[in-house]
C-alpha positions in Angstrom: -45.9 59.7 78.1 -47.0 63.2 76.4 -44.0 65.4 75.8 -43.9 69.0 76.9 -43.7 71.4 74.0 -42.2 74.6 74.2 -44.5 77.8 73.8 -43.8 79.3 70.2 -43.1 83.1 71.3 -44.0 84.3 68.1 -43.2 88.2 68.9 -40.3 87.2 70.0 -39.2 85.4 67.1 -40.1 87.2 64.5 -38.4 90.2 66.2 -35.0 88.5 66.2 -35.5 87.3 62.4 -36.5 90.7 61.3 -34.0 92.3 63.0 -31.0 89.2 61.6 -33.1 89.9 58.6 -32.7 93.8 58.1 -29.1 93.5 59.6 -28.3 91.1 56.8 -29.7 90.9 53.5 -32.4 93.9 53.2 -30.1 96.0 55.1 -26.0 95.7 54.5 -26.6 94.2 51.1 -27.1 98.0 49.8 -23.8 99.1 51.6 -21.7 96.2 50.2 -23.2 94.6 47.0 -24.4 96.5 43.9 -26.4 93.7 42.2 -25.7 95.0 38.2 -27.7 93.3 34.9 -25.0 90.9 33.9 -22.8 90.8 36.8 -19.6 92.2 37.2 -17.5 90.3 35.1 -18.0 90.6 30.8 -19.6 87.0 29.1 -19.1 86.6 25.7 -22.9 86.3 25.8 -23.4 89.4 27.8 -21.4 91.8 25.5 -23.4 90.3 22.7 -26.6 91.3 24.3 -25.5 94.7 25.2 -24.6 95.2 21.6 -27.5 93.8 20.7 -29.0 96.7 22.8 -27.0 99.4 21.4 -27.8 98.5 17.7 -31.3 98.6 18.5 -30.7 102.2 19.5 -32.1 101.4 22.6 -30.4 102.1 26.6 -29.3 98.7 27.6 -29.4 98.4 31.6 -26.5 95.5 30.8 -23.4 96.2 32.8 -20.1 95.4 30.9 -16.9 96.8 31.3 -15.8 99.9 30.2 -13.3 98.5 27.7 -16.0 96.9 26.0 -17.7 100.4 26.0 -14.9 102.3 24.7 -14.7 99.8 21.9 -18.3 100.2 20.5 -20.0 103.4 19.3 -23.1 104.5 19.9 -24.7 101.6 17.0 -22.7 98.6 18.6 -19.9 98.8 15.8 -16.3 98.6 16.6 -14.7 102.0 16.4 -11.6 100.4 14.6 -13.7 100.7 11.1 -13.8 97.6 8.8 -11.4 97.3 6.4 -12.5 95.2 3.7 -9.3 94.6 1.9 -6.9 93.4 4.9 -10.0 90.3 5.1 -9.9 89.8 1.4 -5.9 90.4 0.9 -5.1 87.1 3.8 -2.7 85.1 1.8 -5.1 81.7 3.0 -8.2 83.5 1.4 -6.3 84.1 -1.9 -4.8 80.1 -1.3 -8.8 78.9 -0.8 -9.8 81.0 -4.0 -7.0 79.4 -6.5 -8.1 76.0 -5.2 -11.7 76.5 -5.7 -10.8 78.0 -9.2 -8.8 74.4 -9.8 -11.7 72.6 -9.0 -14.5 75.0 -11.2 -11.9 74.1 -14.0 -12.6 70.5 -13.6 -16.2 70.1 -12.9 -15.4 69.4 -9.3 -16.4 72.4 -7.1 -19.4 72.5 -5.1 -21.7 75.4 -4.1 -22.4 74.8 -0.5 -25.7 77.7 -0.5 -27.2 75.5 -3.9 -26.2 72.4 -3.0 -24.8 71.2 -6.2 -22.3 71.4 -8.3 -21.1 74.6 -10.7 -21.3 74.1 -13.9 -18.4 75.4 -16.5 -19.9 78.6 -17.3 -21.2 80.2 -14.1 -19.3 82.8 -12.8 -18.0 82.1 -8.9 -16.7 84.2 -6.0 -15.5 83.0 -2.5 -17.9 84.1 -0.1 -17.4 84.5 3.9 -20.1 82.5 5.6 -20.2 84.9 8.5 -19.4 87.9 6.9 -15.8 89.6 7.5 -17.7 93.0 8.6 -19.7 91.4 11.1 -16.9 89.6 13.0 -14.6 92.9 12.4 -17.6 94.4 14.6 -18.6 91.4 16.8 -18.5 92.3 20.5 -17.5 88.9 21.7 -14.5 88.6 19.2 -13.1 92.5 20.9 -13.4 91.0 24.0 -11.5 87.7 23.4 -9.1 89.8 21.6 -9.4 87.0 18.5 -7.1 88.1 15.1 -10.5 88.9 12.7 -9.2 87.9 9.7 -8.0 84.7 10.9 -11.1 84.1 12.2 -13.0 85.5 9.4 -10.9 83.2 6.6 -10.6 79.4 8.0 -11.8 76.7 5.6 -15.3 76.2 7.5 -16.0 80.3 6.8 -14.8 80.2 3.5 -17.5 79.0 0.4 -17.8 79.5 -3.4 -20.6 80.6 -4.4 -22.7 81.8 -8.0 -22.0 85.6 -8.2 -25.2 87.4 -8.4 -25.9 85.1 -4.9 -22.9 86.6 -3.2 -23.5 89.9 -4.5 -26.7 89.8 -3.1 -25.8 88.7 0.3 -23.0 90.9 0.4 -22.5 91.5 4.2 -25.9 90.2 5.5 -25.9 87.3 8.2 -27.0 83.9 6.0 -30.6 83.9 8.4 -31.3 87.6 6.9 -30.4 86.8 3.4 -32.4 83.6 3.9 -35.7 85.8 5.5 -35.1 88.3 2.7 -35.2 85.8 0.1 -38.9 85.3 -0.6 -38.6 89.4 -1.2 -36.1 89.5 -3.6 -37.3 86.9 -6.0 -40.7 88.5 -5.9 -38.8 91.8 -6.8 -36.8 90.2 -9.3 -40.4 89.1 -10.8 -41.3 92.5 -11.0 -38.6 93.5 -13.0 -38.8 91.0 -15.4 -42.7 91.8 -15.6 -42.1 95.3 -16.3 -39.1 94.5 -18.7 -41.6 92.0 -20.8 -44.7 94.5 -21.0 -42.1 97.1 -22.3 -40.9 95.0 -24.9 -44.3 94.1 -25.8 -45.4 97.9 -26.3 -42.4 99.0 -28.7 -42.6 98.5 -32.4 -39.5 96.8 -34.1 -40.2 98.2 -37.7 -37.7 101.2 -37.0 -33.3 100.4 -36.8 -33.7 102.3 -33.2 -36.9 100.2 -32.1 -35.1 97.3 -32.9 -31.7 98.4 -31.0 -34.0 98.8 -28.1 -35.8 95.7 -28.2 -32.6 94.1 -28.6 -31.2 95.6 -25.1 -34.7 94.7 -23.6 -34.2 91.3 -24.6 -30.5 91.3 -23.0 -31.8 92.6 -19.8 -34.7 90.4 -19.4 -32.0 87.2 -19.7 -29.9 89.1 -17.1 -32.8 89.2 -14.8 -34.0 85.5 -15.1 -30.9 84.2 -14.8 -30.4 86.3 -11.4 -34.1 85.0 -10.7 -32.6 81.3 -11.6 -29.7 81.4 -9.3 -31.8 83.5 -6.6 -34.5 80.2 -7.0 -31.6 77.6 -6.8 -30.2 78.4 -3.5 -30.8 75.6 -1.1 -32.2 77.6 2.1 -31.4 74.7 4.1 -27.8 73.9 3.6 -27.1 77.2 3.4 -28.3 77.8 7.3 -26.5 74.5 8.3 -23.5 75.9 6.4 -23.7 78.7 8.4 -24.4 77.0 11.7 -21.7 75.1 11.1 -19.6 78.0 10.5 -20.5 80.1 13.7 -20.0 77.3 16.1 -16.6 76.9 15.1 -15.9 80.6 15.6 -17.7 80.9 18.5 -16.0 78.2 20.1 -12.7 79.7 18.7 -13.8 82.7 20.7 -14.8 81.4 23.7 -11.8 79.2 24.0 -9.5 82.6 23.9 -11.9 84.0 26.2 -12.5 81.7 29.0 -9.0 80.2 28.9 -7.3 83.7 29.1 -5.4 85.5 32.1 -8.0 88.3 31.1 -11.2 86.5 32.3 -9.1 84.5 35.4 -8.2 87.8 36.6 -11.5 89.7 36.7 -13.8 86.0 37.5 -10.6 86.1 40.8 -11.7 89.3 41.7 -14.6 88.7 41.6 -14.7 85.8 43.5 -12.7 87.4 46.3 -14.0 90.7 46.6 -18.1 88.6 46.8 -16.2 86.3 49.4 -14.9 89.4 51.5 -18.1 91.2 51.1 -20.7 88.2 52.1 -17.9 87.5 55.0 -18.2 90.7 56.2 -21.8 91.1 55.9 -22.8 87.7 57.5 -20.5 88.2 60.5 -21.2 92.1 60.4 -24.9 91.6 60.9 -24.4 89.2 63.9 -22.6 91.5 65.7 -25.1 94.5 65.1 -27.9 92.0 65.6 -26.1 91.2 68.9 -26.1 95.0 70.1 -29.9 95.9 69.2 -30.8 92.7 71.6 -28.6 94.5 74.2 -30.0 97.4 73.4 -33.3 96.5 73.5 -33.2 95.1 77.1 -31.5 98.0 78.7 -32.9 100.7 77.3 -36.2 100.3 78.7 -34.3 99.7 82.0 -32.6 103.2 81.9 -35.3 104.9 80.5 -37.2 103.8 83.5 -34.4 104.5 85.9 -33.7 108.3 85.0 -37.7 109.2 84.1 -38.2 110.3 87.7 -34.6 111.1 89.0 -31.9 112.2 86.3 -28.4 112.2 87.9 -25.0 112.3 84.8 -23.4 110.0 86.7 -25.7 107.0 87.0 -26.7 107.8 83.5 -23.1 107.6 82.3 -22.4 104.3 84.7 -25.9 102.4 82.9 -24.3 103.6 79.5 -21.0 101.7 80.2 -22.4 98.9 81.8 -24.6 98.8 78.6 -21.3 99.0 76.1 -19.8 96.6 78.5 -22.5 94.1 78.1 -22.4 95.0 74.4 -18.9 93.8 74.4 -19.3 90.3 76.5 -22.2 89.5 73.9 -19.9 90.0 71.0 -16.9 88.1 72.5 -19.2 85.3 73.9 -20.3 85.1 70.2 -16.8 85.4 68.6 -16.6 81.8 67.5 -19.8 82.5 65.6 -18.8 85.3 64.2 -15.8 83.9 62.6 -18.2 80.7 61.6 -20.7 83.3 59.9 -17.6 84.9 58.3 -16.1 82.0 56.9 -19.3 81.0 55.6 -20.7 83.9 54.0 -16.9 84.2 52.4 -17.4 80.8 50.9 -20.7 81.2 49.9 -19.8 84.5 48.3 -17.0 83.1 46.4 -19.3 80.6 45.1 -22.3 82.6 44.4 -19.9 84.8 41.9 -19.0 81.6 40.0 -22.5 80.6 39.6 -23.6 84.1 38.2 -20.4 84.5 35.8 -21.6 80.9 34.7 -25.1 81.9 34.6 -24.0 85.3 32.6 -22.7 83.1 30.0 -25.6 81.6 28.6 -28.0 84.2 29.8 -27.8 87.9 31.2 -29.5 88.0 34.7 -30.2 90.9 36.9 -29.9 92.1 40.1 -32.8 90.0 41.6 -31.9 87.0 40.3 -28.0 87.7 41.5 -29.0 88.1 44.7 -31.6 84.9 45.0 -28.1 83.2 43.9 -26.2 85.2 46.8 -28.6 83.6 49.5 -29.3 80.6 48.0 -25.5 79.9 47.9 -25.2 81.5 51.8 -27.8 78.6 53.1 -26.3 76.0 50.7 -22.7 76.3 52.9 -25.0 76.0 55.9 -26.7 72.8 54.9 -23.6 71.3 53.3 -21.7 71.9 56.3 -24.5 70.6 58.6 -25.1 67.3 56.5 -21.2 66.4 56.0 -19.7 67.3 59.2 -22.9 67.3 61.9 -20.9 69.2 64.9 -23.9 68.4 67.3 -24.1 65.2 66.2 -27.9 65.0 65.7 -29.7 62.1 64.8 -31.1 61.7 61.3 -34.6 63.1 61.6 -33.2 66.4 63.4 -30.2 66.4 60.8 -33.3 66.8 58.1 -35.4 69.2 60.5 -32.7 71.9 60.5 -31.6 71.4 56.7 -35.5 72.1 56.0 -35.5 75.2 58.1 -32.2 76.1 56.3 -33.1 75.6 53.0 -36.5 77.5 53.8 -35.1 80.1 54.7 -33.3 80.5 51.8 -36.5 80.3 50.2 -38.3 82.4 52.0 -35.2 85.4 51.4 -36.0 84.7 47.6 -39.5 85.3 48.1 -38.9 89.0 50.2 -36.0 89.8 47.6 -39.3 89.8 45.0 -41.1 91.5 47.4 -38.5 93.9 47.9 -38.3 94.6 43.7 -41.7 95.3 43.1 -42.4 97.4 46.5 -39.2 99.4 44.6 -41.3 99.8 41.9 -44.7 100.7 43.7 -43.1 103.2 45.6 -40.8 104.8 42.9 -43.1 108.0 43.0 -42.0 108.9 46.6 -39.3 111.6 46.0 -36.5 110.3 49.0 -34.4 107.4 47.9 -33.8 106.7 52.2 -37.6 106.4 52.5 -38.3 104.2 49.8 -35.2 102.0 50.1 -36.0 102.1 53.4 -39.6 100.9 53.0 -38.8 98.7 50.5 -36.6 96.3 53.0 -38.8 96.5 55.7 -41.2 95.2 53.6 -39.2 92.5 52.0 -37.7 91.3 55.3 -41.1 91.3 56.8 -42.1 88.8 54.2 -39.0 86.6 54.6 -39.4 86.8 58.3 -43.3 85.7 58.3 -42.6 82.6 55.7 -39.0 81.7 57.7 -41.3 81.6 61.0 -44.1 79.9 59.1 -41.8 77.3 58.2 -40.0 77.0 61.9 -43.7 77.2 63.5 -44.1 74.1 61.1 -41.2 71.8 61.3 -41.2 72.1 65.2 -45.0 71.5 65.8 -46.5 70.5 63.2 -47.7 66.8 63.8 -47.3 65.1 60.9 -43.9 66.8 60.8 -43.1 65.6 64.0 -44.0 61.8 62.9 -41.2 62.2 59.9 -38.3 63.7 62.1 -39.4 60.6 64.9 -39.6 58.4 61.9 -36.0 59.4 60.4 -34.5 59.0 64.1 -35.7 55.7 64.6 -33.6 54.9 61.3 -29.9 53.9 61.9 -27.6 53.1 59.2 -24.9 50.0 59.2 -22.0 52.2 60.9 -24.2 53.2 63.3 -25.6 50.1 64.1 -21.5 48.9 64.2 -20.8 51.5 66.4 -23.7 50.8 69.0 -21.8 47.0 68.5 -18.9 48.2 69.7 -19.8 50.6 72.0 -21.8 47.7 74.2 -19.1 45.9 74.6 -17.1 48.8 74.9 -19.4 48.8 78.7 -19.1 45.0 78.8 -15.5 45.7 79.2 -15.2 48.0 82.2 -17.7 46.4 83.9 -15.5 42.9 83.6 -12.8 45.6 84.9 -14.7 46.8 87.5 -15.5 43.7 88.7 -11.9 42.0 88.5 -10.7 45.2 90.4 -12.6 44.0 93.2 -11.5 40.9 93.7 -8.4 39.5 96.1 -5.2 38.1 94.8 -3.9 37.7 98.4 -1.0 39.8 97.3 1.1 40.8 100.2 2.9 44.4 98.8 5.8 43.6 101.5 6.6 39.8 100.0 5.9 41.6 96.1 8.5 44.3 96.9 11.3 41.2 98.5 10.3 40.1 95.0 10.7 42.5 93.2 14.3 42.8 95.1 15.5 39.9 94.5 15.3 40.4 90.5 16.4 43.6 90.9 19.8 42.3 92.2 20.7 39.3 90.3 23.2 40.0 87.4 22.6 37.5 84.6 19.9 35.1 83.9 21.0 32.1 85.5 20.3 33.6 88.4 17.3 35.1 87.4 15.7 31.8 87.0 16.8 30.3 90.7 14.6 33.5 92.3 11.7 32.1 89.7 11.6 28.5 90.7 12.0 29.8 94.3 9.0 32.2 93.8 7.6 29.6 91.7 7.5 26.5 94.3 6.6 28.7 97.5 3.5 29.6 95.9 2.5 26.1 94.6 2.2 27.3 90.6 1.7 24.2 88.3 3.7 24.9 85.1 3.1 23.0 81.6 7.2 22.4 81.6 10.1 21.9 84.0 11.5 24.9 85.2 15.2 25.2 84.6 14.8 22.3 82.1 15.7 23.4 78.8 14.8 20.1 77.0 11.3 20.4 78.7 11.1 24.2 77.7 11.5 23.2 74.1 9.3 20.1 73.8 6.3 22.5 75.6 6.8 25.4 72.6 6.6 22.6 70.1 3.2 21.7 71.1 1.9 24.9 71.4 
């Protein structure tokens, strides 16, 4: 037996997907959702990248909050200027440096950026690993609202060093120090070259000659031994001592961060103003989809009607009948609508976390936001589909509409890149409402193609059709329980059935006497006399003797 398959109307179809399409996410997403760089809610990684931006001297497209803005200039610092001695006056940072001293005394103290030990004549200074200044000025430690010097002078960020070394690093981060490296020791060469070929020239025969030579001499030692402790430094234990070092402050930071009321609050309202948004423009764009495919079948109907003969009144009556139907198709679809709204709500909601998330780690912009938005929107739909199956469908058509869900999704993705780069093509035309306007058709166009590619495929394809006749076939152990219980479920009322139809030879008069007779007896004595009277008319054989008591109790202890 061939089954019938439906003609695919495809100008049909793709005239209700472009239109769900434009009504949806090309077309109310610009009214609701303003998909910035970054998000709406500040990262620790994000306000790191915009500062990165601003130091750079270049226009960073990354959205932060305006706090954050107001506490950077226009180079990325933090307008509260560094103080130097409130980071090197800390009563820990004095208690770290008379320890070290302690152990310089006896031999004991180790230079973490040499990787040995001092010896009793160098000259040491307490060095911060991450530099005070830049965690004074770090964006992410404004916006966790971290105490600087506290952060800037715990035992990890706090290390003894040889002098010149520290000198020379001075506020530098320990990867520039370590990339300038190479350049100062070739410098400090240099020097020493020019110092020796100087002393070479002068003639030591005169008091003054000799002075000099003398001061040459001293200043050439000076030099090597800044060239010694420049070639001693161990580059790599000084960048694990500094790895080390910034992931316990970042992790102090993002602790404050992501465990205060401050990032709750704005990742909550976040969260619910997406929700309300994607509610409202899922169950929104149903109900305008809903009155263009009124519109579109009465227009041409009125059009028609009044081309020939105009009269006001018939006009106005087709115009209300037209609202009216507008109205029934709305209500008819009410259940939907609140469906569509609960699900874009929730799909909102959870498209925000994923991009705060996301914004974490990396900053992502307004393309990849709203892939995220629709990708969460279908995920709702398939989640819901596959867990609680309101048409019960069987497995194969369970999998046929999660495809067409998830390609959908896919297929939005694909006319959201569109949508970007027809933007772009057509960012010479001079009216925003022509190119924004273009620019959706465009993108939904796209969308609506693949989504009806993908439809046209999973409902007629034939190799298609042999997986979703495949996965039906398949039942799981419940299933098969079920259809168990279900036959004899039908086994049963058809026993019923049949036992319904057979005769007891009841007489109702003689059940009703009966029924009388009990009815009226007053204790159970007398009870049992109407029971063995019933009992012996009708002839029934009983395992005891009725009215027997010793019989009684020998049956019960046989049973």
């Amino acid at each position: 037996m061939h089954t019938v398959r439906k003609e695919f109307d495809w100008a049909n179809e793709l005239h209700q997907t472009m239109v769900k399409s434009l009504t949806t996410s090309f077309g109310l997403d610009f009214l609701l959702f303003e998909d910035k760089k970054g998000g709406d809610v500040d990262t620790v990684h994000k306000v790191r990248e915009y500062q990165k931006d601003l130091k750079n001297q270049k226009a960073s497209d990354i959205h932060v909050s305006g706090t954050i803005k107001e506490s950077l200039d226009k180079d990325g610092k933090n307008v509260q200027s560094y103080d130097s001695k409130s980071y090197h006056a800390d009563g820990f940072y004095k208690e770290q440096g008379k320890l070290d001293k302690e152990k310089h005394v006896q031999g004991e103290l180790h230079d973490a950026y040499r990787n040995h030990s001092f010896s009793a004549d160098e000259k040491r200074q307490l060095d911060h690993v991450v530099s005070a200044h830049e965690i004074h000025n770090d964006a992410g430690r404004i916006l966790s609202e971290t105490d600087g010097v506290k952060l800037a002078n715990q035992s990890d960020n706090l290390a003894s060093t040889q002098a010149y070394i520290n000198n020379r690093k001075s506020d530098l981060s320990i990867q520039d120090f370590v990339q300038r490296l190479p350049e100062m020791k070739k410098e400090k060469k240099k020097e020493i070259d020019r110092l020796q070929t100087k002393l070479s020239a002068l003639d030591g025969n005169t008091p003054q000659a000799q002075h000099e030579k003398r001061e040459l001499q001293d200043e050439i030692r000076k030099k090597q031994g800044h060239l010694s402790a420049l070639e001693s430094v161990d580059t790599e234990a000084m960048l694990e001592k500094d790895r080390a070092a910034r992931q316990k402050i970042d992790s102090q930071i993002n602790w404050d961060y992501y465990s205060s009321s401050k990032f709750f609050g704005a990742a909550a309202c976040d969260m619910g103003s997406k929700g309300l948004k994607m509610g409202m423009r899922q169950a929104f764009g149903l109900m305008l989809a809903e009155v263009w495919f009124e519109l579109k079948e009465r227009i041409p109907h009125i059009y028609h009607k009044c081309r020939n003969r105009f009269q006001l009144g018939e006009f106005m009556r087709d115009i209300g009948e037209t609202l009216k139907n507008i109205w029934e198709r709305v209500k008819a679809r009410f259940k939907d609508v609140l469906s569509a709204f609960k699900d874009g709500a929730i799909g909102g909601a959870l498209s925000s976390i994923t991009t705060i998330i996301w914004n974490a780690f990396q900053v992502i912009g307004g393309n990849a936001i709203k892939i995220i938005r629709e990708t969460w929107s279908s995920l709702v739909k398939a989640v819901k589909l596959v867990f609680f199956n309101p048409d019960k469908l069987p497995l194969g058509d369970l999998a046929r509409e999660v495809s067409r869900i998830l390609g959908a999704a896919a297929a939005i993705a694909a006319g959201t890149v569109v949508h970007s780069a027809m933007t772009e093509v057509l960012a010479a035309v001079p009216f925003d409402f022509i190119r924004d306007g273009l620019s959706a058709f465009v993108g939904a166009l796209v969308g609506g193609v693949l989504t009806l590619g993908l439809s046209y495929a999973l409902d007629h394809s034939e190799v298609m059709q042999k997986v979703w006749s495949f996965l039906n076939g398949l039942k799981s152990k419940y299933q098969d329980l079920l259809d168990y219980y279900r036959e004899i479920n039908a086994e049963l009322d058809r026993y019923l059935l049949e036992l319904g139809k057979l005769e007891f030879n009841l007489n109702p008069a003689e059940l009703q006497a009966f029924a009388d007779n009990l009815t009226q007896t007053n204790n159970e004595y007398e009870r049992g006399l109407v029971l063995a009277a019933e009992i012996g008319r009708r002839n029934i054989e009983l395992p005891f003797e009725a009215g027997n008591a010793d019989s009684i109790r020998d049956w019960l202890s046989k049973l």
